[in-house]
DRENPA-3360 file (N, C-alpha, C; in nm, 2 decimals, always signed):
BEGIN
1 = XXXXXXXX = -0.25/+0.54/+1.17/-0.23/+0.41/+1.11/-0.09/+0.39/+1.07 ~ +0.00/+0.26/+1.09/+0.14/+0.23/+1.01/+0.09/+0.11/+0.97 ~ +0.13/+0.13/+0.86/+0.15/+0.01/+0.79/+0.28/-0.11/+0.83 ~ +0.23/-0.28/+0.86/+0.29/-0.39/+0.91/+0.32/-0.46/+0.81 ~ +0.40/-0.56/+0.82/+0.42/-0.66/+0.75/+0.34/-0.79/+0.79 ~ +0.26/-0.92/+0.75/+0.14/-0.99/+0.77/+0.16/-1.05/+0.86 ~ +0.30/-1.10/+0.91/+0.34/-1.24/+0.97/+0.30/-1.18/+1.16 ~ +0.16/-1.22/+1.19/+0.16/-1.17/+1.34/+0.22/-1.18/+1.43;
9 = XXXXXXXX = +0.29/-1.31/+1.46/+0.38/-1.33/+1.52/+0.52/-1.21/+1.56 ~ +0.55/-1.18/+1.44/+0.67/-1.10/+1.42/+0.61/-0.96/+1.43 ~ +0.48/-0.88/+1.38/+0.41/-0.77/+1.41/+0.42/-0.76/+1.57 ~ +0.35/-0.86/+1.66/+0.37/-0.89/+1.80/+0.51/-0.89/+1.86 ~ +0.60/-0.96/+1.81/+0.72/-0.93/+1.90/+0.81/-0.78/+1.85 ~ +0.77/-0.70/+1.71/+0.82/-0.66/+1.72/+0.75/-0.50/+1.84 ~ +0.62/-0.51/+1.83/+0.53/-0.41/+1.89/+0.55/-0.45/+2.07 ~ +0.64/-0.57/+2.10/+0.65/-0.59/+2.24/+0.84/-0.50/+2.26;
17 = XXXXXXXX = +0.87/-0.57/+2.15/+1.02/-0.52/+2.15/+1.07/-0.36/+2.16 ~ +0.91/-0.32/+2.11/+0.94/-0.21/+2.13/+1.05/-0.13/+1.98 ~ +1.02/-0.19/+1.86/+1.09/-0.16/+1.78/+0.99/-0.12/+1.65 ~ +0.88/-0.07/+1.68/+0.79/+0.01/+1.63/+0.75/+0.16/+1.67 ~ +0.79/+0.23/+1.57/+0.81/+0.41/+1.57/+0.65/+0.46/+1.56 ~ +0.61/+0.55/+1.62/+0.48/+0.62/+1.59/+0.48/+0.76/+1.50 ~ +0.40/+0.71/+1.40/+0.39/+0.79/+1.22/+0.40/+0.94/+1.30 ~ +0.33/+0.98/+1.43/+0.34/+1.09/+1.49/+0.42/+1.15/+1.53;
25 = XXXXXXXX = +0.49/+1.13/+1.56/+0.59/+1.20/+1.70/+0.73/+1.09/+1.68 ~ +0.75/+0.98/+1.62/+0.85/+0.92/+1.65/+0.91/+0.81/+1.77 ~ +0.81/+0.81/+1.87/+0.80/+0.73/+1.96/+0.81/+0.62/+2.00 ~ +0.80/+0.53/+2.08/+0.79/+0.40/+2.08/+0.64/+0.33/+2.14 ~ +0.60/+0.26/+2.03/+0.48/+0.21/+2.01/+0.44/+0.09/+2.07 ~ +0.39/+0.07/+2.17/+0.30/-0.03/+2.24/+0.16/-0.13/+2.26 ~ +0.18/-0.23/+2.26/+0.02/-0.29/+2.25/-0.09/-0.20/+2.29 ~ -0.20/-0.23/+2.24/-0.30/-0.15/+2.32/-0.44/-0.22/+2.23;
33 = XXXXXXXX = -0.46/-0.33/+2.25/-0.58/-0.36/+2.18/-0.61/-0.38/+2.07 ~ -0.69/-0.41/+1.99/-0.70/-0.45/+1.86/-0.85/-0.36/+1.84 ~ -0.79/-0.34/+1.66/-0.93/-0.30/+1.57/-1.02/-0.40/+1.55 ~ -1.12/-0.28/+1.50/-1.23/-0.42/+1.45/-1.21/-0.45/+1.37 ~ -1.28/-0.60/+1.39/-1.26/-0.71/+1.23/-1.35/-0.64/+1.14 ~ -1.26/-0.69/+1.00/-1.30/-0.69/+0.85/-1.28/-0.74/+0.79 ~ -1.33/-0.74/+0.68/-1.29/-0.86/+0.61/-1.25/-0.84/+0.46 ~ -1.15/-0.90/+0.45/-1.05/-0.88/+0.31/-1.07/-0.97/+0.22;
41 = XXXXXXXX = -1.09/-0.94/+0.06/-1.11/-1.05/-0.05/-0.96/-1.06/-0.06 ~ -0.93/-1.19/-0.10/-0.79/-1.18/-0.10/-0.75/-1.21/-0.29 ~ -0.70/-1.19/-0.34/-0.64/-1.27/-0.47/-0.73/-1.38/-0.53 ~ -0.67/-1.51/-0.45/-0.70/-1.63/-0.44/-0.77/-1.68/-0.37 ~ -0.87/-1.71/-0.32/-0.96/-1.77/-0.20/-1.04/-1.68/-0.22 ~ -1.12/-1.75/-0.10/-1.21/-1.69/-0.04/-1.20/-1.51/+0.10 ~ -1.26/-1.48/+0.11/-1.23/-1.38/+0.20/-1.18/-1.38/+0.33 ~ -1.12/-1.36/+0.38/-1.07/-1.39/+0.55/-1.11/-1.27/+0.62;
49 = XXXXXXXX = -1.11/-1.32/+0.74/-1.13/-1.20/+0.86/-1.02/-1.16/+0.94 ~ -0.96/-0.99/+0.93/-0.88/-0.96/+0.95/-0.90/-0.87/+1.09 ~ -0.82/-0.89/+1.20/-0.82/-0.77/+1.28/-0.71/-0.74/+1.32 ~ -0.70/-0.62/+1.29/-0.54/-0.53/+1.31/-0.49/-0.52/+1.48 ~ -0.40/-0.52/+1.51/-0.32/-0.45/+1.62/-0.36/-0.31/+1.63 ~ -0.38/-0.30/+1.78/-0.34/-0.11/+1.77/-0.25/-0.14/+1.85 ~ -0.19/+0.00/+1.85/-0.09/+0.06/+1.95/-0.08/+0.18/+2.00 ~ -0.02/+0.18/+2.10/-0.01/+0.35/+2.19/+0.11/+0.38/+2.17;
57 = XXXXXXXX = +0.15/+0.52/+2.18/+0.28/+0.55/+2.15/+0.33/+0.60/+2.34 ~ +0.39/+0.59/+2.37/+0.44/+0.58/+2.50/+0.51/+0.72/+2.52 ~ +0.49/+0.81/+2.43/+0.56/+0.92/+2.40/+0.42/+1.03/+2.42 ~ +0.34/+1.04/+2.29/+0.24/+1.08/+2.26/+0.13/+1.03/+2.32 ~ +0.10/+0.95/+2.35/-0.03/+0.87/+2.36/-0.14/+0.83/+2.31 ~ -0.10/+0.85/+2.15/-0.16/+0.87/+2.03/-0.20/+0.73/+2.00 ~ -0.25/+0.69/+1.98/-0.31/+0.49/+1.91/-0.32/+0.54/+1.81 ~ -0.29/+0.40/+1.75/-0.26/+0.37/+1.58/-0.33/+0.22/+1.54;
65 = XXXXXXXX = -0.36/+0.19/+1.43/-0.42/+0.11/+1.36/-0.31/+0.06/+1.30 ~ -0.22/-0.10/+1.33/-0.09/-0.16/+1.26/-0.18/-0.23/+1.15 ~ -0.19/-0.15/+1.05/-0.27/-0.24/+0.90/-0.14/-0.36/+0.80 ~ -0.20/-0.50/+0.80/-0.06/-0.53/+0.75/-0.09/-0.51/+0.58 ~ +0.04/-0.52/+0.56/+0.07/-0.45/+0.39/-0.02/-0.53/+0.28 ~ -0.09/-0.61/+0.31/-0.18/-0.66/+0.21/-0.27/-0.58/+0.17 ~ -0.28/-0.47/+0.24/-0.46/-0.37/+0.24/-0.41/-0.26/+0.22 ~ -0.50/-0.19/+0.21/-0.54/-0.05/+0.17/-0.59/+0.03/+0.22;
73 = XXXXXXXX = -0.59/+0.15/+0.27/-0.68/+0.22/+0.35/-0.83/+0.20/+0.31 ~ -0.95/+0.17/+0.40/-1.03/+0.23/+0.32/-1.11/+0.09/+0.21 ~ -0.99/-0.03/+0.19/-1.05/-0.10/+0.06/-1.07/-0.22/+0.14 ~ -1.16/-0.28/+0.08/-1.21/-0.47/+0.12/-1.12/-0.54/+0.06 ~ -1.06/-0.54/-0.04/-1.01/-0.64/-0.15/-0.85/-0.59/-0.10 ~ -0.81/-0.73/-0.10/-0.63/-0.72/-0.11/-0.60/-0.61/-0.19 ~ -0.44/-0.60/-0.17/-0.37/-0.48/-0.23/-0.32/-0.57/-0.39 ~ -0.25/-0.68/-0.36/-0.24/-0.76/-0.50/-0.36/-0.79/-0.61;
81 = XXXXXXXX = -0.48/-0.75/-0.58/-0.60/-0.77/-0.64/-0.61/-0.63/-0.72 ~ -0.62/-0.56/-0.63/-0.62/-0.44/-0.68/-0.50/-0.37/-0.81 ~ -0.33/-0.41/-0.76/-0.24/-0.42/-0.81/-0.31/-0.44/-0.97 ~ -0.31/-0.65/-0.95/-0.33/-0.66/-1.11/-0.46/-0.64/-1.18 ~ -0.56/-0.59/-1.09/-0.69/-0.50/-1.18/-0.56/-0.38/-1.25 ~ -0.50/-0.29/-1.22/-0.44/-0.17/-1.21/-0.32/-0.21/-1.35 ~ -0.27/-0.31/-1.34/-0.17/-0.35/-1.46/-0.23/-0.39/-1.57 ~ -0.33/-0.52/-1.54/-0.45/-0.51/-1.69/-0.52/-0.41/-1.76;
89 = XXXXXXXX = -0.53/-0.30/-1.66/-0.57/-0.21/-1.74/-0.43/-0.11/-1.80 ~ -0.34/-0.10/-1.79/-0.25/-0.04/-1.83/-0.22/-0.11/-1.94 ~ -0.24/-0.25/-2.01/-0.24/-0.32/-2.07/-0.38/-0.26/-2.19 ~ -0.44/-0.20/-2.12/-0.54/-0.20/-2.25/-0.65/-0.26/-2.23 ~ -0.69/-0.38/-2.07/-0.85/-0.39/-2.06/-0.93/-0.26/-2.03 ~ -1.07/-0.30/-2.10/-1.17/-0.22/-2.01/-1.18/-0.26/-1.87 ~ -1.27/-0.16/-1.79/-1.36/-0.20/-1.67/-1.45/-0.30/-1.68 ~ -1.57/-0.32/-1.76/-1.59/-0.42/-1.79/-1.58/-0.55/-1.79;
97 = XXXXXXXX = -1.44/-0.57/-1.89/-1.35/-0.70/-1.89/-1.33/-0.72/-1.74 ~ -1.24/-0.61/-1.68/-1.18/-0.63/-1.57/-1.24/-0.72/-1.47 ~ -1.35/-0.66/-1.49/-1.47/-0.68/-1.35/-1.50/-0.86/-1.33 ~ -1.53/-0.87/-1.51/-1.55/-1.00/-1.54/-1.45/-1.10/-1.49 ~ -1.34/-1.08/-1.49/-1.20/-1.18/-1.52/-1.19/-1.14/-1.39 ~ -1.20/-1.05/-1.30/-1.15/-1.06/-1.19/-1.24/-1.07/-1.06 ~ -1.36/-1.10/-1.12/-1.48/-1.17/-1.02/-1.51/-1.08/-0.88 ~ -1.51/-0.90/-0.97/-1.51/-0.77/-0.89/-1.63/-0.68/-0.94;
105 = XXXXXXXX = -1.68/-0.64/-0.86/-1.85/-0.53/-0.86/-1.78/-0.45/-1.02 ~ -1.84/-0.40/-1.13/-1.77/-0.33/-1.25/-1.73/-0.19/-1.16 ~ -1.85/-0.17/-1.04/-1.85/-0.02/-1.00/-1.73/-0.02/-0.88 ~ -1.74/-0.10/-0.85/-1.53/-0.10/-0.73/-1.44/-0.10/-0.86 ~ -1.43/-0.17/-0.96/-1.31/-0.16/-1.06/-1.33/+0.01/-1.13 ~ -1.44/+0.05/-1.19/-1.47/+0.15/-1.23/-1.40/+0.29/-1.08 ~ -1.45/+0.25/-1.01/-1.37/+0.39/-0.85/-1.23/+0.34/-0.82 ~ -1.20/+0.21/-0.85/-1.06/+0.21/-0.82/-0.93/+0.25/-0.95;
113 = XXXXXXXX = -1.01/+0.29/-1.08/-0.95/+0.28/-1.15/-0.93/+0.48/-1.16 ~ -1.06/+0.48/-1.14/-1.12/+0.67/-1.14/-0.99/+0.73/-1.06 ~ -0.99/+0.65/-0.91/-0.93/+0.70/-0.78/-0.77/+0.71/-0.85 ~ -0.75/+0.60/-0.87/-0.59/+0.58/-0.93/-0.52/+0.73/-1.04 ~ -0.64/+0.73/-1.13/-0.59/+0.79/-1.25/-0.59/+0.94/-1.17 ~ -0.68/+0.99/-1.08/-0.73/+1.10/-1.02/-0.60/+1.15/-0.91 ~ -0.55/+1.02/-0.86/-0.39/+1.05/-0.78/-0.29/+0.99/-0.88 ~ -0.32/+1.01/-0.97/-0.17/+0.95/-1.07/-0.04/+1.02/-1.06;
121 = XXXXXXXX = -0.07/+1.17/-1.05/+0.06/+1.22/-1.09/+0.07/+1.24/-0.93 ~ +0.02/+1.25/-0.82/+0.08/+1.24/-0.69/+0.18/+1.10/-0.68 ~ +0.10/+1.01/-0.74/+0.13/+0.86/-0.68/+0.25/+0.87/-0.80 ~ +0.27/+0.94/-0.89/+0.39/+0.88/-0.95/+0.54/+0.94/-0.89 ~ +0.48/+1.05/-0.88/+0.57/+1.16/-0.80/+0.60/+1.13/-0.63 ~ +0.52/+1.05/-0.58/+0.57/+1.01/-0.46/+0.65/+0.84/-0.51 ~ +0.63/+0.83/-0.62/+0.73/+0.73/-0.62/+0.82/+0.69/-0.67 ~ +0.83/+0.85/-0.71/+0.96/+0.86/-0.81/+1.11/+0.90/-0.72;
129 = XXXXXXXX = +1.04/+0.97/-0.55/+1.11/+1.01/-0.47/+1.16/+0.86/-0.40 ~ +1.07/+0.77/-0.40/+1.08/+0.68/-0.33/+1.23/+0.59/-0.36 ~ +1.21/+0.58/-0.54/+1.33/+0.59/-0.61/+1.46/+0.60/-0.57 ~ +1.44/+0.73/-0.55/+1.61/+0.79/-0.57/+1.60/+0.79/-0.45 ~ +1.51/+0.81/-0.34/+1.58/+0.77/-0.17/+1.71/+0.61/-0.20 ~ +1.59/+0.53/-0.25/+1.63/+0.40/-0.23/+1.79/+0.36/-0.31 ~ +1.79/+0.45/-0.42/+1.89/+0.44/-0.53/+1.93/+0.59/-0.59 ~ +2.00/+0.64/-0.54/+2.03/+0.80/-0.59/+2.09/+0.79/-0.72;
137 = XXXXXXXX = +2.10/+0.65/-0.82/+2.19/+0.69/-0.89/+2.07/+0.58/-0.98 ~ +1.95/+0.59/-0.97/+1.89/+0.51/-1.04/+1.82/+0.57/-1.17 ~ +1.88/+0.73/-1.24/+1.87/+0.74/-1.30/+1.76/+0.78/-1.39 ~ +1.72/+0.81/-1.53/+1.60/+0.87/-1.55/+1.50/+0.78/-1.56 ~ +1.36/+0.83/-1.52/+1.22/+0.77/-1.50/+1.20/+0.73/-1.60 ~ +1.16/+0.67/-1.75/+1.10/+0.66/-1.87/+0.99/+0.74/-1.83 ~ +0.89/+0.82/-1.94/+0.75/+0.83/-1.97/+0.69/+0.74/-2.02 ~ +0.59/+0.65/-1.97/+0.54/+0.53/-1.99/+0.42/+0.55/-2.11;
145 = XXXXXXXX = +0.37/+0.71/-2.12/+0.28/+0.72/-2.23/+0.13/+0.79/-2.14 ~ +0.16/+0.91/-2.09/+0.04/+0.91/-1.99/+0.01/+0.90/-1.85 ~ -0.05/+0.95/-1.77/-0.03/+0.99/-1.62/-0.03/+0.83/-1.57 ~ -0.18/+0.77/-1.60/-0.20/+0.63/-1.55/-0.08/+0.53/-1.58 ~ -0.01/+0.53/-1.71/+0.07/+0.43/-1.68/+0.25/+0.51/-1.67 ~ +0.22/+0.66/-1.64/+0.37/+0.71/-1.58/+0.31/+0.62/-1.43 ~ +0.22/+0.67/-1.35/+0.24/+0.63/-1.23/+0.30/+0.51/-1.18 ~ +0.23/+0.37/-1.27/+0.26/+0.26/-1.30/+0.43/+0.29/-1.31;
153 = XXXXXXXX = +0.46/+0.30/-1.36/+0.59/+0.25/-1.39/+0.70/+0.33/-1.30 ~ +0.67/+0.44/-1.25/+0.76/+0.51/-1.12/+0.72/+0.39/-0.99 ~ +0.59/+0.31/-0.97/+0.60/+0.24/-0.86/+0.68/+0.10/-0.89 ~ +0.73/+0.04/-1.01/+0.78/-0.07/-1.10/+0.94/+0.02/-1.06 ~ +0.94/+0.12/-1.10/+1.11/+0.18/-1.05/+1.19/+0.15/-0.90 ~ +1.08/+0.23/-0.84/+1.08/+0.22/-0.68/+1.10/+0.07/-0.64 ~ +1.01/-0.05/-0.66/+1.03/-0.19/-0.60/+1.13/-0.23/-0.65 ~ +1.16/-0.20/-0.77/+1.29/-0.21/-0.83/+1.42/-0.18/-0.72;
161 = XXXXXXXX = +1.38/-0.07/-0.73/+1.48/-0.01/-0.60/+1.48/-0.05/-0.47 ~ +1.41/-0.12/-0.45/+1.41/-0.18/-0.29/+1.43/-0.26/-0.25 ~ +1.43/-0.36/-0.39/+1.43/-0.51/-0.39/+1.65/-0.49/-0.43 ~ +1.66/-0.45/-0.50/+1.78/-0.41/-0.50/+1.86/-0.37/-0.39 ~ +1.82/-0.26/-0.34/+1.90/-0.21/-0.20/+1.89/-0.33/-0.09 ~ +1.72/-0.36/-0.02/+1.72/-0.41/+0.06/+1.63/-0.57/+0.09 ~ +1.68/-0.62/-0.08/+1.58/-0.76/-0.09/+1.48/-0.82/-0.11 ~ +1.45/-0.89/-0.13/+1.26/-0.90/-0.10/+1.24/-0.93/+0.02;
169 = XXXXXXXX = +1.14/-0.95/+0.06/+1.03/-0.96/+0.14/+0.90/-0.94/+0.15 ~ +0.90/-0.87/+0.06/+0.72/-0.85/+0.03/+0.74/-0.84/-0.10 ~ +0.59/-0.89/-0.14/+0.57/-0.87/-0.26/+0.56/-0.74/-0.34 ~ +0.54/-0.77/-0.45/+0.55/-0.61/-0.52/+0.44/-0.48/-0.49 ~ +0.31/-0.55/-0.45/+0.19/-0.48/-0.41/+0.17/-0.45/-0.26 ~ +0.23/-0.55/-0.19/+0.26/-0.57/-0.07/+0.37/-0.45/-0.04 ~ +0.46/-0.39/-0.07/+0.55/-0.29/-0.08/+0.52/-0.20/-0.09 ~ +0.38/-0.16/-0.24/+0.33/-0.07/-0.26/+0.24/-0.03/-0.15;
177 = XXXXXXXX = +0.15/-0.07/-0.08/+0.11/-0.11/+0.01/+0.22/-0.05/+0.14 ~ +0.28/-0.05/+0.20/+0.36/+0.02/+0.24/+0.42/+0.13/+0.25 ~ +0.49/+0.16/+0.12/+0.55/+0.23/+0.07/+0.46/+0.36/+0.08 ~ +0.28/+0.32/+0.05/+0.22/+0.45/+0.00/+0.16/+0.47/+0.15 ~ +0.15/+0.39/+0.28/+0.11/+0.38/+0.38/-0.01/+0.33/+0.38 ~ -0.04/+0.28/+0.27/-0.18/+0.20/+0.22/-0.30/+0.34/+0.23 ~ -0.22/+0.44/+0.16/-0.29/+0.55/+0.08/-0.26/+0.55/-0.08 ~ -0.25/+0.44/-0.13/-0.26/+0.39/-0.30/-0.39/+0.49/-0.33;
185 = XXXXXXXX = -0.49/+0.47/-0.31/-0.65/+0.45/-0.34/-0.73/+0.57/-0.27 ~ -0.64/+0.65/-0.19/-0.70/+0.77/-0.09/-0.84/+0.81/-0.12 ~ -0.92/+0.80/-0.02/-1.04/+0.90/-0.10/-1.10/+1.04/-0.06 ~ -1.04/+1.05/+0.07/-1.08/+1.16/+0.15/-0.97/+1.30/+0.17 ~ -0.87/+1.29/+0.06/-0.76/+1.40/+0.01/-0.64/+1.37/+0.09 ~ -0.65/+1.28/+0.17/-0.50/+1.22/+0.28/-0.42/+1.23/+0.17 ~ -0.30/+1.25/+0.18/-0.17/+1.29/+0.14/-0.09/+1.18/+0.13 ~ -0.03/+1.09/+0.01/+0.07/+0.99/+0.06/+0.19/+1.03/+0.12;
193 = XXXX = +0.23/+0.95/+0.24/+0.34/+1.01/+0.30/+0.47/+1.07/+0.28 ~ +0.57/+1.15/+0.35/+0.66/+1.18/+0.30/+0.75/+1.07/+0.32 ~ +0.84/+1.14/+0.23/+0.97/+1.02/+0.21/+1.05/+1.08/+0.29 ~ +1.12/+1.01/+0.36/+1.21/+1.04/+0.42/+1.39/+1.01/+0.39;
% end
């Protein structure tokens, strides 16, 4: 799986252009069919139906799933959904509340909150590296008060840092999303990737 950015158009010319690396081997990555559709809650609206690109690597001949940065490995619901379940609660909602106000199962808010706090200190530590790749001089982390909201706040460092070095373009969750290779939420022990 690599993680894309949403705009298909540009996923397609860049996967024709040949300007897509394979997470394997480093190769160059070519069409080869599409995943199956699924379907994503998004934020705002209603759900949409998403089906990813694959690709071959012309090197390996490994196929990949191009997931774009809105998702998650693994999750139905947007990545920005997830995001501000994940900050209200650093704020101090219950699951409960959450569930309520965010028009989500209590038992998906309750596993996505379990999963988070369960990879916290991976996920803060992979994004504390993410950091100083992006900004070597960005200095010390704060302790936010606790694993769940140190994590939080090393991935608040990191977009910091990216948006600084190299702009926006994606949103903040949309990044995260990215960044973690949309292993935020892992549940099967996958490893968020290395930084390079």
């Amino acid at each position: 799986m690599l993680m894309v950015g949403v705009v298909v158009a540009q996923v397609e010319s860049d996967l024709l252009g040949g300007s897509l690396s394979c997470p394997s081997c480093g190769g160059v990555l070519g069409p080869w069919g599409f995943a199956r559709a699924r379907h994503i809650r998004l934020r705002w609206g209603a759900p949409m139906e998403l089906v990813p690109r694959r690709a071959r690597c012309r090197c390996c001949a490994g196929t990949h799933v191009l997931l774009p940065d809105l998702c998650l490995l693994g999750r139905q619901y947007e990545v920005g959904l997830i995001g501000a379940v994940l900050e209200a609660r650093a704020r101090g909602l219950g699951y409960l509340r959450l569930a309520r106000e965010f028009s989500v199962p209590v038992s998906t808010v309750r596993a996505w909150l379990v999963r988070f706090l369960g990879n916290a200190e991976a996920i803060r530590s992979h994004f504390t590296r993410w950091a100083f790749a992006l900004d070597p001089e960005v200095g010390v982390i704060v302790a936010a008060g606790g694993l769940f909201a140190d994590a939080l706040e090393a991935i608040g460092v990191a977009a910091r840092a990216w948006v600084l070095r190299l702009g926006r373009g994606r949103g903040v969750w949309g990044l995260v999303a990215f960044l973690s290779g949309g292993m935020l939420l892992a549940t099967r022990g996958e490893l968020l990737p290395v930084v390079r």
